[in-house]
N, C-alpha and C positions, 0 to 999 in steps of 0.2 A: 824356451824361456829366454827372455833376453839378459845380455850378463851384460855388469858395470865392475871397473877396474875399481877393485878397494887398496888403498893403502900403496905399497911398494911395487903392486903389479900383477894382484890376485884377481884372477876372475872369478866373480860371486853371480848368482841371480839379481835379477832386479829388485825381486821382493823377500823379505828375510823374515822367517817365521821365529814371532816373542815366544819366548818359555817359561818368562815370568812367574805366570800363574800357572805353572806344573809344578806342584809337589801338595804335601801336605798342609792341610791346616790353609789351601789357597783357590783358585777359584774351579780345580779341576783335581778335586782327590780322587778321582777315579782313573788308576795305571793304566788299563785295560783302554781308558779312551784316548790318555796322553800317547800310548805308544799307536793306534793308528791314526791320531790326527796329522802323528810325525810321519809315519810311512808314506800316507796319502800324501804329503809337502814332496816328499822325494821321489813319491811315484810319478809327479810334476814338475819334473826337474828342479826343485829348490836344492840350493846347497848350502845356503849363508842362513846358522841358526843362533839366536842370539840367548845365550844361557850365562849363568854367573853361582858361584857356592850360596854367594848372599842372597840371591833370591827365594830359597828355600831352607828347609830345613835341611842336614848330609842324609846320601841314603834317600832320596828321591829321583825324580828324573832331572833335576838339575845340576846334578853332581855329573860331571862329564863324564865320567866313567860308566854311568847306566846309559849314558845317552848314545854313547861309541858303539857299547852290545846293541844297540838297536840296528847299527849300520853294516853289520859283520855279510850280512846278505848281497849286498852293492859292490860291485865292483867300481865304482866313481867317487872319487875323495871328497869327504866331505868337510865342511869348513865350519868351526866352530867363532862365532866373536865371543870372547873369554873377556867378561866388560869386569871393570876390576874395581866399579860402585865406591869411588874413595870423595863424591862428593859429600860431605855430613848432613844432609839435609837437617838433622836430627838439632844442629847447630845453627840453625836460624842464618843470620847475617854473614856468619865466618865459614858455609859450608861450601862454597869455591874454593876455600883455601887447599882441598886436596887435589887440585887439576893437576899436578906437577908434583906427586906423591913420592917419588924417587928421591926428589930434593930433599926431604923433608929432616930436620937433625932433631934427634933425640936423645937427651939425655939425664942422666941421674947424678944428683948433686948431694954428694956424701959429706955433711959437717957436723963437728961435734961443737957442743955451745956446754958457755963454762954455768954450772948448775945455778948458781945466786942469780942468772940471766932468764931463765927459761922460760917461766911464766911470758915477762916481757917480749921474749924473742917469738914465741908462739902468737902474742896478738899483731905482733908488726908483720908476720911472715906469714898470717892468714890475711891480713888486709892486702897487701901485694901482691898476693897470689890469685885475689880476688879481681880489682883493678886489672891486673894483666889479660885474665881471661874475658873479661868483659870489656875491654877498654882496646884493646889490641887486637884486631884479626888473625894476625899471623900468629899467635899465643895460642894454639889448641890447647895446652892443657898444662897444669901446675899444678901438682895435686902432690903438696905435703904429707909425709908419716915420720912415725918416730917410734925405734925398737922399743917394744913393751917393757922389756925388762931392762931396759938402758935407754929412757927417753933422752937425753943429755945429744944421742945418736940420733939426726934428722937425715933423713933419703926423702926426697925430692923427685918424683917422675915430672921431667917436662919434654915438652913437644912443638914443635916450632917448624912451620910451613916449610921454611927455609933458613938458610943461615941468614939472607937476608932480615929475614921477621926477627931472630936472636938478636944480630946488631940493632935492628933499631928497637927491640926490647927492651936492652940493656942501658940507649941512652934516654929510656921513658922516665921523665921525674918521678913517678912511683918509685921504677925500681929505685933511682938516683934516692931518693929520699929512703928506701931500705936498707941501701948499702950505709949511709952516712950512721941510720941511728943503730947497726947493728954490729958497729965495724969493730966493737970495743965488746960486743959479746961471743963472736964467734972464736974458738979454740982450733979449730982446723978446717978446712974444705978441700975437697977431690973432686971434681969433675972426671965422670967418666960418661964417654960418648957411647951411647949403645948401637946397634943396626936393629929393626925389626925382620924376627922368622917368619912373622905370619902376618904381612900386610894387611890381607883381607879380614881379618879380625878385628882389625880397631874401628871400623864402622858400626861394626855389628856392636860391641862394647860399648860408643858412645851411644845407638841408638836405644839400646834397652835401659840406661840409667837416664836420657831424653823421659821415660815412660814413668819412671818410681816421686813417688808424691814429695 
C-alpha cells in the first residue's frame, strides 16, 4: 500500500476507509458487516480510518472505543482521523464560522432589569438578538432566558466565532441602538466567560433544532 505523509510526519495509506455510514439508523446497520469490511481495509494494508462521535449515534462502530476492540488482533498501529464536524452546516451561510473552533468565546450575560422596565426590555432584547443572529456571521447564537420565578433575572447564552466576531458585534448599530435604549433600564450586568466541556456537542444541538418546525 503506498503511504502519504499526513499532517506533522504521520505515515497513513494512500486510501482512507469513511465510517460515516457505520452505525445505526445509517447506511450499514448490520455490525457483523461493519466489523469485516473494516478487517478486510487492514488485511490490505489500510491504516488511516476516518470516524467521528457525530457521525453516528454513542455505542456504535463509530465510537472509537468499539473501533480500537476491532484492532486488538494487529500488531501495526493504527491511525484513527478523529474529524471534530464543527462546521454547522445546519446554519446555512454562517456554517464556516466553526473552522477555528478553539477560538471561539462564549459567554453568559447575567443582568437584572428594574421591573416597571421589563416588558420593554424583553421586546428590545428579542429584536437584537434576532438582527445579531441573522445579520452577523460570527454571532452563532444569542439565545435569551429569564429565571421563572424571578424574571426581573435575564441569563443570556452567547456564542461568538471569535473575539474578533464579539468586537465587531458589539460596534453593530443593532447592538449600539440596544445599548442606548436600554441603558436606563438595566439594574446590574456580569459577564461571565465560560469554556465548552463538550465541543462536539454543539453541532449536534444546533443541527436537531435546524429540524423542529
Amino acid at each position: 500500500m503506498i503511504k502519504h505523509k499526513l499532517g506533522q510526519g504521520l505515515d497513513v495509506s494512500a486510501l482512507s476507509l469513511g465510517a460515516m455510514g457505520y452505525g445505526r439508523a445509517r447506511e450499514l446497520p448490520d455490525r457483523a458487516e461493519m466489523i469485516e469490511l473494516i478487517r478486510m481495509a487492514v488485511d490490505r494494508e489500510m491504516d488511516f480510518f476516518d470516524t467521528a462521535k457525530v457521525y453516528a449515534p454513542r455505542r456504535t462502530l463509530n465510537d472509537k472505543r468499539y473501533m480500537n476492540s476491532l484492532f486488538t488482533e494487529y500488531p501495526r498501529h493504527i491511525i484513527f482521523l478523529l474529524v471534530m464536524m464543527c462546521a454547522l452546516l445546519s446554519l446555512g451561510k454562517h456554517g464556516n464560522v466553526y473552522a477555528q473552533e478553539p477560538k471561539m468565546l462564549v459567554r453568559i450575560s447575567e443582568i437584572e432589569i428594574f421591573s416597571q422596565h421589563l416588558e420593554e426590555y424583553h421586546r428590545i432584547l428579542n429584536e437584537e438578538a434576532e438582527a445579531s443572529v441573522r445579520l452577523e456571521p460570527g454571532v452563532l447564537c444569542i439565545f435569551p432566558t429569564a429565571q421563572k420565578d424571578n424574571p426581573t433575572q435575564i441569563r443570556i447564552l452567547e456564542v461568538y466565532a471569535s473575539r474578533d466576531a464579539y468586537d465587531a458585534h458589539i460596534k453593530s448599530p443593532h447592538f449600539q441602538k440596544y445599548k442606548s435604549l436600554t441603558s436606563q433600564m438595566v439594574k446590574s450586568l456580569r459577564l461571565v466567560d465560560m469554556a465548552a466541556l463538550d465541543a462536539e456537542a454543539m453541532p449536534l444541538i444546533f443541527k436537531k433544532m435546524s429540524g423542529r418546525p
